[in-house]
Backbone bond lengths (Angstrom), bond angles and torsions (degrees), N, CA, C in turn:
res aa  C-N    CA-C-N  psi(-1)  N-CA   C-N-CA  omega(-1)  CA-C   N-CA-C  phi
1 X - - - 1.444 - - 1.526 111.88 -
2 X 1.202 111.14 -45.09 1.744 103.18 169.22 0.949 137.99 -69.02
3 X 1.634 102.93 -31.69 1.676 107.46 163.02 1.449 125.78 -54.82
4 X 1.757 99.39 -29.24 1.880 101.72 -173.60 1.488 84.13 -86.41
5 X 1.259 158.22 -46.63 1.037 154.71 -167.23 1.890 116.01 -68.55
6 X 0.804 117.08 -2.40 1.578 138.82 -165.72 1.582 93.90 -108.29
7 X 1.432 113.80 -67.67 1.288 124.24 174.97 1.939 120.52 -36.12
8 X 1.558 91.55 -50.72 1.366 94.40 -174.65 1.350 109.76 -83.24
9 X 1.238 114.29 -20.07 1.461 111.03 173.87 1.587 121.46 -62.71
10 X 1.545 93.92 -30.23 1.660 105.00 174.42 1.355 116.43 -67.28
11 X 0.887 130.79 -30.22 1.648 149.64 -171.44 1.527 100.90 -81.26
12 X 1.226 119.18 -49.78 1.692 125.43 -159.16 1.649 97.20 -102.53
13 X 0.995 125.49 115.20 1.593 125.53 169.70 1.889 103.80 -65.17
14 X 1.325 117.87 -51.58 0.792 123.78 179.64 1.795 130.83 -46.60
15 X 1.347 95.85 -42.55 2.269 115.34 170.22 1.384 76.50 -60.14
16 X 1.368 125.47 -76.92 1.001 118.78 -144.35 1.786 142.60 -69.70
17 X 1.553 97.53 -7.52 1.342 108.10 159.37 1.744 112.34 -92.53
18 X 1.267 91.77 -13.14 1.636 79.88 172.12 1.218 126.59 -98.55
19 X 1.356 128.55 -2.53 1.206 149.43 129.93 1.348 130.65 -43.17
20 X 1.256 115.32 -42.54 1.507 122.28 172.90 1.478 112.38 -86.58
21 X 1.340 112.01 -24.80 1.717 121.63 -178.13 2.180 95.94 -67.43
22 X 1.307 105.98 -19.79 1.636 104.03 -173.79 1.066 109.74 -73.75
23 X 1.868 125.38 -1.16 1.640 107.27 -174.98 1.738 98.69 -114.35
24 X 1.157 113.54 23.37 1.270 134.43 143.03 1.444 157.87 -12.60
25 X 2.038 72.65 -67.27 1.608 118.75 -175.81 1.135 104.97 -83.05
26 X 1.391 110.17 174.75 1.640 122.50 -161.16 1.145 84.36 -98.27
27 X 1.300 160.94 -27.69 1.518 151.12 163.62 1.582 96.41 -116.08
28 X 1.198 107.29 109.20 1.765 123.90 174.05 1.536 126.85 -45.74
29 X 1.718 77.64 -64.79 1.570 94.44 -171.52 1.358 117.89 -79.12
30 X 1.288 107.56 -27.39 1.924 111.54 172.43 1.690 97.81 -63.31
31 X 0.902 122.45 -73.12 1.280 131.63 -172.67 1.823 105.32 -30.38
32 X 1.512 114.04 -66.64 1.300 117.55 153.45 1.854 133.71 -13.59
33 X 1.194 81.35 -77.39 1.753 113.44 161.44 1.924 94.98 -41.16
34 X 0.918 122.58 -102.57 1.370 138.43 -179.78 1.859 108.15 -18.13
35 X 1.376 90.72 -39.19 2.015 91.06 -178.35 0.896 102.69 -75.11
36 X 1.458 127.04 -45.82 1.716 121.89 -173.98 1.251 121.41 -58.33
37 X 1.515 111.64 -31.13 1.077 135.51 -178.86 1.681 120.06 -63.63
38 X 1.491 109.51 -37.74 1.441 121.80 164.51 1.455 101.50 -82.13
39 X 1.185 128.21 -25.06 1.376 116.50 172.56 1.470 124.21 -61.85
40 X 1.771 113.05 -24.12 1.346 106.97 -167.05 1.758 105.84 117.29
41 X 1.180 110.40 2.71 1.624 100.87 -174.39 1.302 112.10 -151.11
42 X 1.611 92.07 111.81 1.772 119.92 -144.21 2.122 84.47 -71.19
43 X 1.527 96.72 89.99 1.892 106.40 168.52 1.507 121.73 -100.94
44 X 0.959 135.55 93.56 1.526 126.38 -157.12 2.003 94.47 -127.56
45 X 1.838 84.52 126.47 1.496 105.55 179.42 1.587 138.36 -11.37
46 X 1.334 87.46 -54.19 1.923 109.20 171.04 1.535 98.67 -75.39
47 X 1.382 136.09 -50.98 0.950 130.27 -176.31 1.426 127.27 -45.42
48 X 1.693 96.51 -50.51 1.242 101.74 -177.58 1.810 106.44 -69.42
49 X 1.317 132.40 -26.05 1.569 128.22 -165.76 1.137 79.12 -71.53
50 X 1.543 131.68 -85.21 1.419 124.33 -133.95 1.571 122.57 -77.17
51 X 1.504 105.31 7.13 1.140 99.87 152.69 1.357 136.85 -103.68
52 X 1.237 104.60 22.36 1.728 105.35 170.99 2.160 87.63 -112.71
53 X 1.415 101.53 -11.27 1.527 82.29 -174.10 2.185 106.31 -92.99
54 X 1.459 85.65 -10.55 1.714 101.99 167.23 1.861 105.63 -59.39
55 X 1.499 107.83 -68.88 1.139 146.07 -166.74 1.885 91.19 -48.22
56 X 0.997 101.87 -88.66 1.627 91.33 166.82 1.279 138.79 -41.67
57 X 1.765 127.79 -29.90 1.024 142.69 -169.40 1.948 96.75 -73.93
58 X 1.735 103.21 -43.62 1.496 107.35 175.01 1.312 118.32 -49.42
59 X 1.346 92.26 -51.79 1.803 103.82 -154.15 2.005 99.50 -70.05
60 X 1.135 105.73 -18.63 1.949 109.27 177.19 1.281 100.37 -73.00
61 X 1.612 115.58 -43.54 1.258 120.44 -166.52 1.819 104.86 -44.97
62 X 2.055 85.56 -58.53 1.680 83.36 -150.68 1.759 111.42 -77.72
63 X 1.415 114.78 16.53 1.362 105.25 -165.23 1.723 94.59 -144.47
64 X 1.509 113.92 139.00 1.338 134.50 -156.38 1.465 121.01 52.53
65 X 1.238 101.33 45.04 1.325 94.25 -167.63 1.238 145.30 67.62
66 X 1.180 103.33 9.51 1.297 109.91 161.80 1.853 96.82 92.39
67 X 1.145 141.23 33.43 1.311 136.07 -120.44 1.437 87.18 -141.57
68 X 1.034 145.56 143.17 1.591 162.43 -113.22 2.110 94.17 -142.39
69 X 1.250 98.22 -26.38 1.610 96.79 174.66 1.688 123.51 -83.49
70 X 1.181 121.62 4.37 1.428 148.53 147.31 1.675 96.93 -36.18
71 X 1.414 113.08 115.60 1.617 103.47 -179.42 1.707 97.30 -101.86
72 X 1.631 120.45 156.86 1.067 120.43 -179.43 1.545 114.42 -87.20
73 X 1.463 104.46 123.69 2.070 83.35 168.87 1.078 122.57 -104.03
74 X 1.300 119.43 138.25 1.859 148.02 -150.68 1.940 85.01 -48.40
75 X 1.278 111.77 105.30 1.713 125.76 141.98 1.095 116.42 114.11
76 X 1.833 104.01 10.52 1.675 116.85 -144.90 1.917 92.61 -84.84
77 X 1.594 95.44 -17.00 1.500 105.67 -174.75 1.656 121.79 -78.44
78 X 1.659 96.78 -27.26 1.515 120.85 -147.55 1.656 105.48 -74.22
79 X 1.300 143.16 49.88 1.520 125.56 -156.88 1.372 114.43 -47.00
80 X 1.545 123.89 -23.72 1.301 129.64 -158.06 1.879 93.53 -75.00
81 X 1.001 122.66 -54.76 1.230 141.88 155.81 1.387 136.82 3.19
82 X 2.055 85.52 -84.68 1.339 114.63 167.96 1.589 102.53 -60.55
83 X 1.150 125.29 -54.11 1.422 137.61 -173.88 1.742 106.37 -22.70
84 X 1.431 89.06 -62.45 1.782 102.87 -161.99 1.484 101.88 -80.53
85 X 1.794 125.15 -33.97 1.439 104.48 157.15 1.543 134.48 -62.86
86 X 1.160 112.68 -8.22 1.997 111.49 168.88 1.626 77.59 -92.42
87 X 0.985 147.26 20.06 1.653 113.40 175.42 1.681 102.27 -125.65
88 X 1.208 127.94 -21.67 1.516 131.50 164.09 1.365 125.72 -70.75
């Protein structure tokens, strides 16, 4: 969903300043959450964290064995994040 939503933001100057105007707010990511949400794309707060902390939790799984000495790199988890750096 963010990727198709990333996409169109690239295309539309307009999504896309109003998208970036959401980290703004005195709570970012709700605010975030809430635009997508008028956009059509059911994004909800918790949803969005634990799936970059899912997303990472996989990717340790499937590589060294699954082994806890896998170091994390700073944002690799964060989608909300990554999101707005492909969008700046």
């Amino acid at each position: 969903m963010l990727d198709e939503l990333k996409s169109k933001a690239r295309r539309d100057e307009k999504l896309r300043v109003e998208l970036l105007e959401t980290r703004k707010n005195a709570q970012p990511l709700s605010a975030f959450c809430r635009k997508c949400r008028e956009l059509g794309y059911e994004i909800y707060d918790m949803d969005l964290i634990t799936a970059g902390e899912e997303f990472y939790a996989t990717m340790r799984r499937s590589t060294n064995g699954g082994g806890e000495n896998s170091p994390m790199l700073e944002g690799e988890d964060d989608f909300y994040e990554l999101f707005f750096a492909g969008l700046e």
